[in-house]
N, CA, C and O atoms as CSV, one atom per row, in Angstrom:
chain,resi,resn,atom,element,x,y,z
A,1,UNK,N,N,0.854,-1.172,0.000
A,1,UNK,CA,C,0.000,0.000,0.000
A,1,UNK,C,C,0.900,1.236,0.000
A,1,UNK,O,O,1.695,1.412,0.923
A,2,UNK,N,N,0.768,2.280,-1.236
A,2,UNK,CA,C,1.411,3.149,-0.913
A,2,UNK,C,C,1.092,4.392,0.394
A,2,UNK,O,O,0.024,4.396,1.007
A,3,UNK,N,N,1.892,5.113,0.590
A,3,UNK,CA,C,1.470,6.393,1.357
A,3,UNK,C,C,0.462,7.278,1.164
A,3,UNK,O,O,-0.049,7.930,2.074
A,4,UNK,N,N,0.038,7.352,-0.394
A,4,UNK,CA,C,-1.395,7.610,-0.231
A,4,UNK,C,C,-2.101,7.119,-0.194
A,4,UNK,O,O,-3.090,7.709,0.241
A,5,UNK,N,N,-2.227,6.156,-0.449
A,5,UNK,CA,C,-3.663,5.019,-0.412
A,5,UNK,C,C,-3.239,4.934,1.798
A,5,UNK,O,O,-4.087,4.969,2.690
A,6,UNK,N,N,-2.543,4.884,1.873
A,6,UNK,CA,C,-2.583,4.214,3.578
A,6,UNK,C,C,-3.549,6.059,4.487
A,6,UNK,O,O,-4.264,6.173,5.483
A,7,UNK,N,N,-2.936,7.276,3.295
A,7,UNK,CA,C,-3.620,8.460,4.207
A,7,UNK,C,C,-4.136,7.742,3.738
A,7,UNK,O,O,-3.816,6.574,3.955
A,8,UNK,N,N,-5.576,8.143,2.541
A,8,UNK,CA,C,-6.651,8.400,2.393
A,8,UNK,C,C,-7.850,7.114,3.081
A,8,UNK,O,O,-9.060,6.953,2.926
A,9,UNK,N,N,-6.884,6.437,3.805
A,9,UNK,CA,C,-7.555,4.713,4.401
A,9,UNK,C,C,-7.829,5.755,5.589
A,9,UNK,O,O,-8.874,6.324,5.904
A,10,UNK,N,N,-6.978,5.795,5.958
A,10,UNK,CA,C,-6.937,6.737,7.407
A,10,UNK,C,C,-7.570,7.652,7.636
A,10,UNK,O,O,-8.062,7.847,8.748
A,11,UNK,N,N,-7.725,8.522,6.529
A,11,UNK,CA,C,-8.785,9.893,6.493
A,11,UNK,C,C,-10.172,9.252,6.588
A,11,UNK,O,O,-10.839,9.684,7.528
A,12,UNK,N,N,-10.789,8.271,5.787
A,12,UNK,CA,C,-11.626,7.491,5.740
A,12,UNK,C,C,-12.482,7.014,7.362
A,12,UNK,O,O,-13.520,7.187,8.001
A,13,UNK,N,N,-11.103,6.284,7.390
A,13,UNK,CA,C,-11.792,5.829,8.693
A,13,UNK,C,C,-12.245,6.393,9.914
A,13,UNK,O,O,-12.987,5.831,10.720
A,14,UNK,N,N,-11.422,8.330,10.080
A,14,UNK,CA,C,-11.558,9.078,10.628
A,14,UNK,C,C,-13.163,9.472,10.623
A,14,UNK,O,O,-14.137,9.281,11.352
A,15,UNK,N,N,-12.925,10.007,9.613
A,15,UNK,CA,C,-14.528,10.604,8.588
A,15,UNK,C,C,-15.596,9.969,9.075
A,15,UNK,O,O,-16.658,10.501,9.399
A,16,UNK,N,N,-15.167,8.176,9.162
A,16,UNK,CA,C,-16.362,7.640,9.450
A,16,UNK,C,C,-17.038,7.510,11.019
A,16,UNK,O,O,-18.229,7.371,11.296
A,17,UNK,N,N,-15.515,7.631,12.234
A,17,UNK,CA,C,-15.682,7.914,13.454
A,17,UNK,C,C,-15.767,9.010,13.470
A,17,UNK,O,O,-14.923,9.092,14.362
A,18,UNK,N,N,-16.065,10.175,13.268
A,18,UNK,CA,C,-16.552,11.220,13.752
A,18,UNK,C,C,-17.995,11.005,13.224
A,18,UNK,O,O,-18.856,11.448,13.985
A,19,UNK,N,N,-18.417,10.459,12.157
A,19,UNK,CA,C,-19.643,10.653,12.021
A,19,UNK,C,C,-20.477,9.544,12.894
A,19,UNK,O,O,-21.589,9.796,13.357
A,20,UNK,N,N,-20.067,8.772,12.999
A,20,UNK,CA,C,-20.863,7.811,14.233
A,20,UNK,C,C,-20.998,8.379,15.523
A,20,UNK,O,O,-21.963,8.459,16.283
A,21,UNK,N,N,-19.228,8.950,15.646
A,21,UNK,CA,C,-20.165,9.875,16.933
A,21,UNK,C,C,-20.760,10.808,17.667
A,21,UNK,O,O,-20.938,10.884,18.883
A,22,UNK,N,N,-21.199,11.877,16.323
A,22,UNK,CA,C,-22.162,12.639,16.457
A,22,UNK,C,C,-24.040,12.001,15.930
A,22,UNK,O,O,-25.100,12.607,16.091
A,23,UNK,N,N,-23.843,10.834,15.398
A,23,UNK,CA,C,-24.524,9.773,15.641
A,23,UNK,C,C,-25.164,9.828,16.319
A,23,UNK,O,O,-26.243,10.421,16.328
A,24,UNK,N,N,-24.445,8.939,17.436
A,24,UNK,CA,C,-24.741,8.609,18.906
A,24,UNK,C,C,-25.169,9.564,19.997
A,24,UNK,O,O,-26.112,9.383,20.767
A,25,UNK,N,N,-24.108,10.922,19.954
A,25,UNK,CA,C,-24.490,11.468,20.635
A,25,UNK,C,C,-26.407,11.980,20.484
A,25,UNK,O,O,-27.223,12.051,21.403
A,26,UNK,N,N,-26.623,12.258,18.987
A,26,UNK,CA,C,-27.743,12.419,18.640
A,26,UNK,C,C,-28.748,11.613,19.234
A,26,UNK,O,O,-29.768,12.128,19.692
A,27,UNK,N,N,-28.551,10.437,19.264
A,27,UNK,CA,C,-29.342,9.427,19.751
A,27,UNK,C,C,-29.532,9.328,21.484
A,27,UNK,O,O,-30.640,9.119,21.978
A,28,UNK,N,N,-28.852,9.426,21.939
A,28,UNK,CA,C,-28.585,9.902,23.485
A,28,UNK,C,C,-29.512,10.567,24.197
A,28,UNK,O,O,-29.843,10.293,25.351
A,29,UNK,N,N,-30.015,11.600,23.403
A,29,UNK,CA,C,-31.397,12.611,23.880
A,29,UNK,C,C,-32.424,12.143,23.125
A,29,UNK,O,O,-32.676,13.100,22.394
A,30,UNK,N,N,-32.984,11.486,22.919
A,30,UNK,CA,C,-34.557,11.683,22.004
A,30,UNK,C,C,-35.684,12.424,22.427
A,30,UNK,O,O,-36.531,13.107,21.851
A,31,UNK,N,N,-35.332,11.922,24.216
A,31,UNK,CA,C,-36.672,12.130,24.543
A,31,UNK,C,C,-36.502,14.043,24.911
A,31,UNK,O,O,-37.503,14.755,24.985
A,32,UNK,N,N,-35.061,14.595,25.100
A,32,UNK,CA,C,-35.123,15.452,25.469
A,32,UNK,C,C,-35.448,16.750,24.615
A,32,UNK,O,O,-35.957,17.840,24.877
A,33,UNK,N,N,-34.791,15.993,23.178
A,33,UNK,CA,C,-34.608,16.815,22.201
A,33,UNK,C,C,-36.063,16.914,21.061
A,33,UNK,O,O,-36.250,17.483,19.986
A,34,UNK,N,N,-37.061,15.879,22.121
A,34,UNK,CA,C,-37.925,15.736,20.795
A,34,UNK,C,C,-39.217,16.342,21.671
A,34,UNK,O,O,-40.333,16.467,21.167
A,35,UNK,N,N,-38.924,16.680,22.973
A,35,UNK,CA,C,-40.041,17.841,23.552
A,35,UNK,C,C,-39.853,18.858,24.448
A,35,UNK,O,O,-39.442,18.641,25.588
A,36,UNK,N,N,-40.141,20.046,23.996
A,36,UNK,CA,C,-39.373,21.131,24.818
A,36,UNK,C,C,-40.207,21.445,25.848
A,36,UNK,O,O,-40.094,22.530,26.418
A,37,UNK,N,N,-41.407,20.274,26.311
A,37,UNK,CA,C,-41.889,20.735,27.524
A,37,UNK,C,C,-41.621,19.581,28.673
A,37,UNK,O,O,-41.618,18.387,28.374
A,38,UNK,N,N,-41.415,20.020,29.915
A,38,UNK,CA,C,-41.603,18.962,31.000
A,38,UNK,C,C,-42.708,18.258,31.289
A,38,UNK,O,O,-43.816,18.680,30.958
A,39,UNK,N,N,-42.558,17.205,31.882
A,39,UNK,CA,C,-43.833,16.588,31.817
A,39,UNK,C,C,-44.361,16.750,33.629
A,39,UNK,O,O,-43.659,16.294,34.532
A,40,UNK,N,N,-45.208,17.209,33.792
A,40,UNK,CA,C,-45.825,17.516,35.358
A,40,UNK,C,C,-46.357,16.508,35.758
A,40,UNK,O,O,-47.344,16.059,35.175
A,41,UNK,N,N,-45.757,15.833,37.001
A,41,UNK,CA,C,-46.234,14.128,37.032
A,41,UNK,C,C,-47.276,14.586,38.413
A,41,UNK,O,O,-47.771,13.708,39.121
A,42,UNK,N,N,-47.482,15.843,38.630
A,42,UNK,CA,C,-49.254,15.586,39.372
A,42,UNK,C,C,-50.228,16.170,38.336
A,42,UNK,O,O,-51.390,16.457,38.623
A,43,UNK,N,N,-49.726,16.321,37.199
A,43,UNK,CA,C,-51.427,16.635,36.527
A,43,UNK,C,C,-51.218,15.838,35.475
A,43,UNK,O,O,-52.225,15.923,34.773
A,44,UNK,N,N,-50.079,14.767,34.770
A,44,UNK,CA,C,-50.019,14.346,33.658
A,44,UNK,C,C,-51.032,12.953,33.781
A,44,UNK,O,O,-51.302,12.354,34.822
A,45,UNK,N,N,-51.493,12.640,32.427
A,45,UNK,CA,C,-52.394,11.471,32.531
A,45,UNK,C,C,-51.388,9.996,31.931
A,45,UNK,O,O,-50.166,9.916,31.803
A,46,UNK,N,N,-52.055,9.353,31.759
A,46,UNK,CA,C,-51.245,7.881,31.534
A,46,UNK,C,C,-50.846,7.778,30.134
A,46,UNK,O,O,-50.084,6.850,29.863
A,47,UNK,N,N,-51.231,8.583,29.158
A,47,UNK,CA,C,-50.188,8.731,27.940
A,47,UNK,C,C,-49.025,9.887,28.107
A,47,UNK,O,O,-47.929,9.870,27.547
A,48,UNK,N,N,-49.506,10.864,28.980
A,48,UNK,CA,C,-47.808,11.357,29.241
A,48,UNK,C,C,-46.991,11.113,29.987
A,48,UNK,O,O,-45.948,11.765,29.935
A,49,UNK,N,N,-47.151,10.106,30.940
A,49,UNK,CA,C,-46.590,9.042,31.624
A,49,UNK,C,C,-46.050,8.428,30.918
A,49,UNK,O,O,-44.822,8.469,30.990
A,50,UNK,N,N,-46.514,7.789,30.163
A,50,UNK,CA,C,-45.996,6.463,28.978
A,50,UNK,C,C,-45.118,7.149,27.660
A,50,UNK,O,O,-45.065,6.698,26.515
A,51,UNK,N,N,-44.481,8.322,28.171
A,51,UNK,CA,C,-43.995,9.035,26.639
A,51,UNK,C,C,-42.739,9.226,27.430
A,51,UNK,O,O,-41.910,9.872,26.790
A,52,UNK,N,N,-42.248,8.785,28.892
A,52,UNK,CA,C,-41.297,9.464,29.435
A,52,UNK,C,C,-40.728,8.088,29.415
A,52,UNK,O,O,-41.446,7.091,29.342
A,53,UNK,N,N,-39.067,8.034,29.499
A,53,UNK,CA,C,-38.245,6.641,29.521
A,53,UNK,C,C,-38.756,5.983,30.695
A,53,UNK,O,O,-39.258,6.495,31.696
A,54,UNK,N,N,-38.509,4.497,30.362
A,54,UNK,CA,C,-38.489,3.328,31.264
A,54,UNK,C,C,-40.587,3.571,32.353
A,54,UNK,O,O,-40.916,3.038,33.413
A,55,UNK,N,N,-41.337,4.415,31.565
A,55,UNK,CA,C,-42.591,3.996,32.102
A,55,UNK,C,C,-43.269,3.600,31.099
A,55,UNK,O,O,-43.226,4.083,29.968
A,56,UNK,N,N,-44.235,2.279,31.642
A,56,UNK,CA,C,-44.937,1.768,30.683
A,56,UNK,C,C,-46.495,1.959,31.214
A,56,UNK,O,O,-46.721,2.363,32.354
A,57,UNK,N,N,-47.171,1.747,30.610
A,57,UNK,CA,C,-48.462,1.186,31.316
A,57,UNK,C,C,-48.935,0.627,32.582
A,57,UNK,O,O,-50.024,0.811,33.126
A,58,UNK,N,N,-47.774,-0.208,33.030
A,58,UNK,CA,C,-48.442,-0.431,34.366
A,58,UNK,C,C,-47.690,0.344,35.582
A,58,UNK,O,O,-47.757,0.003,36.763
A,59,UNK,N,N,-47.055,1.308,35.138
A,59,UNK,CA,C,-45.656,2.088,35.815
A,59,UNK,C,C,-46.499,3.307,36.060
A,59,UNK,O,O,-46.589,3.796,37.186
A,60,UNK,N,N,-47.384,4.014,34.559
A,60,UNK,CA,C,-47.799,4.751,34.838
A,60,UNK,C,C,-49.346,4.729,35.485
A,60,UNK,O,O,-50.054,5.706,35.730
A,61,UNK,N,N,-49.507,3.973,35.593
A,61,UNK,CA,C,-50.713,3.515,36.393
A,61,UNK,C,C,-50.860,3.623,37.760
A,61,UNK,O,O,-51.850,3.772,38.476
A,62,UNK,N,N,-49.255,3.483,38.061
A,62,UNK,CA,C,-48.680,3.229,39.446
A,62,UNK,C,C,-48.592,4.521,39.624
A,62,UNK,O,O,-49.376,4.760,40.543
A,63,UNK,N,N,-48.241,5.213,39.384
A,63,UNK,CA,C,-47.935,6.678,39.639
A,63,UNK,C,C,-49.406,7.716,40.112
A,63,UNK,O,O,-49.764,8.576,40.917
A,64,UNK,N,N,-49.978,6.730,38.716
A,64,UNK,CA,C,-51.317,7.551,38.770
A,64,UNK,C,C,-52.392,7.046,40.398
A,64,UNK,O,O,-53.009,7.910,41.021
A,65,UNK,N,N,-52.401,5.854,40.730
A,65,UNK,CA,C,-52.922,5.120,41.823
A,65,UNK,C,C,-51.899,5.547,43.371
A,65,UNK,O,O,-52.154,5.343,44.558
A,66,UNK,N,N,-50.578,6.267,42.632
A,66,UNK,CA,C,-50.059,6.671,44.063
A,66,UNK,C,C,-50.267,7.973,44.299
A,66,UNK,O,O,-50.202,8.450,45.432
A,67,UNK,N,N,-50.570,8.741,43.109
A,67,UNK,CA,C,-51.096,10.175,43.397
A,67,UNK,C,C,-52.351,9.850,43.741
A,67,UNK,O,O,-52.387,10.133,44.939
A,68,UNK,N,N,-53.611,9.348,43.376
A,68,UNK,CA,C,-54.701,9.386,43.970
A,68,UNK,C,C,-54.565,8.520,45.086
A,68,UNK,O,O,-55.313,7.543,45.085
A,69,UNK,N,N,-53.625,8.682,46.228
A,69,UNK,CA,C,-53.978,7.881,47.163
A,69,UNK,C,C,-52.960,8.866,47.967
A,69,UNK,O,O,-53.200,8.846,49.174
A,70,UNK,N,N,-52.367,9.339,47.765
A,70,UNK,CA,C,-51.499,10.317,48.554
A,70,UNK,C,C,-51.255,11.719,48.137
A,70,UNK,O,O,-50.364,12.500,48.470
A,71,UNK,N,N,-52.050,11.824,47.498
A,71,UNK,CA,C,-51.805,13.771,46.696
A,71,UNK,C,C,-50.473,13.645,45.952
A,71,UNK,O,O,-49.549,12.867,45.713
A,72,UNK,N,N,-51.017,15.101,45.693
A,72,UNK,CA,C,-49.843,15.362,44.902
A,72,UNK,C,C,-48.388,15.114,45.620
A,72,UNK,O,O,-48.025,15.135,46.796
A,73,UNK,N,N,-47.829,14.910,44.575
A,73,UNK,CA,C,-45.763,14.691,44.817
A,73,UNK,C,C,-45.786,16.202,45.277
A,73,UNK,O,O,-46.375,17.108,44.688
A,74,UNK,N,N,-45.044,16.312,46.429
A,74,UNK,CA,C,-44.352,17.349,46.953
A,74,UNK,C,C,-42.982,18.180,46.123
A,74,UNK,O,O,-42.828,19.326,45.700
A,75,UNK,N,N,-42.369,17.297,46.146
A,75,UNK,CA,C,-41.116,17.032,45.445
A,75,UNK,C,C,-41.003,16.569,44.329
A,75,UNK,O,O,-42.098,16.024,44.188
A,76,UNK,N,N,-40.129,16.295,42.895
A,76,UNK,CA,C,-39.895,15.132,41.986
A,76,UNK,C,C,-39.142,13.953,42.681
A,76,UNK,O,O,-39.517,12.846,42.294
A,77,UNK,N,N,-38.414,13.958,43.380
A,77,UNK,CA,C,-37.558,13.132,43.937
A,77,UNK,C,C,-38.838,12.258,44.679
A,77,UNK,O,O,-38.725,11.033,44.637
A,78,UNK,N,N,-39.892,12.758,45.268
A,78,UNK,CA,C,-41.149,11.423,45.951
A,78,UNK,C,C,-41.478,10.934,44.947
A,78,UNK,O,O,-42.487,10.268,45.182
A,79,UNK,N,N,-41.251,10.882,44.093
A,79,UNK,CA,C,-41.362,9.668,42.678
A,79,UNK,C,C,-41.022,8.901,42.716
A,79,UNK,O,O,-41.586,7.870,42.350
A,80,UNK,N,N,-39.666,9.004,43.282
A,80,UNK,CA,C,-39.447,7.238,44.259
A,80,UNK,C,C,-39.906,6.632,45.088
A,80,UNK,O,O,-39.374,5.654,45.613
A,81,UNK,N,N,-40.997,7.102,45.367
A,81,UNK,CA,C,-41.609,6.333,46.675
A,81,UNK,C,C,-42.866,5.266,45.945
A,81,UNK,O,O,-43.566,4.462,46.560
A,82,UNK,N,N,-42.886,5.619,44.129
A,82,UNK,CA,C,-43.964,4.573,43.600
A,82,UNK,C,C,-42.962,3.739,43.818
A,82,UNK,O,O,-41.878,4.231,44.131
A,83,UNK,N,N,-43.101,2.214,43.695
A,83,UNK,CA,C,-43.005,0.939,43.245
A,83,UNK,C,C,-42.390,0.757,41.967
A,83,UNK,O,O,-42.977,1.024,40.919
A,84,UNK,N,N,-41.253,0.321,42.022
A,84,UNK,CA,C,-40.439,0.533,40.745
A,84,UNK,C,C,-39.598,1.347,40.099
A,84,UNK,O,O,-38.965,1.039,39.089
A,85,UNK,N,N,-39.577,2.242,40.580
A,85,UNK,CA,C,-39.158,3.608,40.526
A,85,UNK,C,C,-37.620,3.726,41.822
A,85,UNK,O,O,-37.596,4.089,42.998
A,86,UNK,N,N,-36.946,3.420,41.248
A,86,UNK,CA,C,-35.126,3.719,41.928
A,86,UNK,C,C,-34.370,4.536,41.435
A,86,UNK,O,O,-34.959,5.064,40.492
A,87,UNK,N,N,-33.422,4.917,41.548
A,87,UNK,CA,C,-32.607,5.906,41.855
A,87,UNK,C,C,-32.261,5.781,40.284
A,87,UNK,O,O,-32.231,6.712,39.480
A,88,UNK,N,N,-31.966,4.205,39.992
A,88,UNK,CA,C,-31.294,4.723,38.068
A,88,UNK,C,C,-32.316,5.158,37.174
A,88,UNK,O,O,-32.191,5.844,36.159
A,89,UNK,N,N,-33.785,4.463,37.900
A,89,UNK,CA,C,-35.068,5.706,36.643
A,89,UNK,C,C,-35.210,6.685,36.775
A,89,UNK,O,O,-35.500,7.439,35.847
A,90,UNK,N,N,-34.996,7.216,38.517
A,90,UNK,CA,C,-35.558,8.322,38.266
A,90,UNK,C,C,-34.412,9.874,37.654
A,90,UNK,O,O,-34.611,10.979,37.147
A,91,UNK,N,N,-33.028,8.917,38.177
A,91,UNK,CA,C,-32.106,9.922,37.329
A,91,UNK,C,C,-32.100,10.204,35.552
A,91,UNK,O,O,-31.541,11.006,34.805
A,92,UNK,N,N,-33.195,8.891,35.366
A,92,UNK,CA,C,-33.013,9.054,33.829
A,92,UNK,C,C,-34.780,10.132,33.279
A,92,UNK,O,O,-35.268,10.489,32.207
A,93,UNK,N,N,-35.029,10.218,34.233
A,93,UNK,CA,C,-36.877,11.174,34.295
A,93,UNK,C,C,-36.310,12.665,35.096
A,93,UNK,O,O,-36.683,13.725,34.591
A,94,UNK,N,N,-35.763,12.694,35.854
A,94,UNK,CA,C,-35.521,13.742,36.335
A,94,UNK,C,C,-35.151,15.031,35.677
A,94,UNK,O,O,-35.486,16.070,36.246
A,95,UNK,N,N,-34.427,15.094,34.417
A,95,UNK,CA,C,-34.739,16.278,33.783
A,95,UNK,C,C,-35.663,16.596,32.722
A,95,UNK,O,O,-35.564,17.411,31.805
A,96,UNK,N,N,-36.665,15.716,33.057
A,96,UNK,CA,C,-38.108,15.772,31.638
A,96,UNK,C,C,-38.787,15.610,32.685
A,96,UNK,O,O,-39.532,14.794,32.143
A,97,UNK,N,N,-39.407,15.703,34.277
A,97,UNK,CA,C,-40.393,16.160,34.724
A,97,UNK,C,C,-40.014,17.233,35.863
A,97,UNK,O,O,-38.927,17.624,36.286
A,98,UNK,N,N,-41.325,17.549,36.186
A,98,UNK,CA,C,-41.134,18.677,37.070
A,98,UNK,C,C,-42.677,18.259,38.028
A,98,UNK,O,O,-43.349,17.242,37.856
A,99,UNK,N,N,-43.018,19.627,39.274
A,99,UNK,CA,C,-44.110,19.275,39.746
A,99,UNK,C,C,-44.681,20.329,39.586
A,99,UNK,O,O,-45.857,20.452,39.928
């Protein structure tokens, strides 16, 4: 292989890691980048529950059955006190809701 064919391998392969990882980084936010509003988890209903990471249907159900049974969340952080809800979900919800 000469010296140019070995750059232009090299430039190549560069080209192609930088573009993967602005990629990725892209991919990283969806949920943040694809709504510029917070989601208010004492007035939201069970489809805006279900639009935020790692809640599904029966997650947001839970939320919804722990607000009607204890009022409103004081805090975002009493979001941990539903069922299911630990410290690695709620760090991954914590900057897409508010109260």
């Amino acid at each position: 292989m000469t010296k140019t064919n070995k750059f232009f391998t090299l430039l190549v392969i560069l080209a192609m890691a930088a573009v993967s990882t602005v990629s990725l980084s892209a991919a990283e936010k969806p949920a943040a980048a694809g709504s510029d509003k917070l989601v208010n988890i004492n007035t939201a209903d069970a489809s805006q529950l279900v639009g935020l990471p790692q809640i599904g249907p029966k997650m947001a159900q839970r939320i919804l059955d722990y607000r009607k049974s204890n009022g409103n969340f004081k805090r975002a952080q009493d979001l941990m006190k539903v069922k299911g809800i630990g410290e690695k979900i709620f760090a991954k919800l914590q900057p897409l809701i508010t109260i």
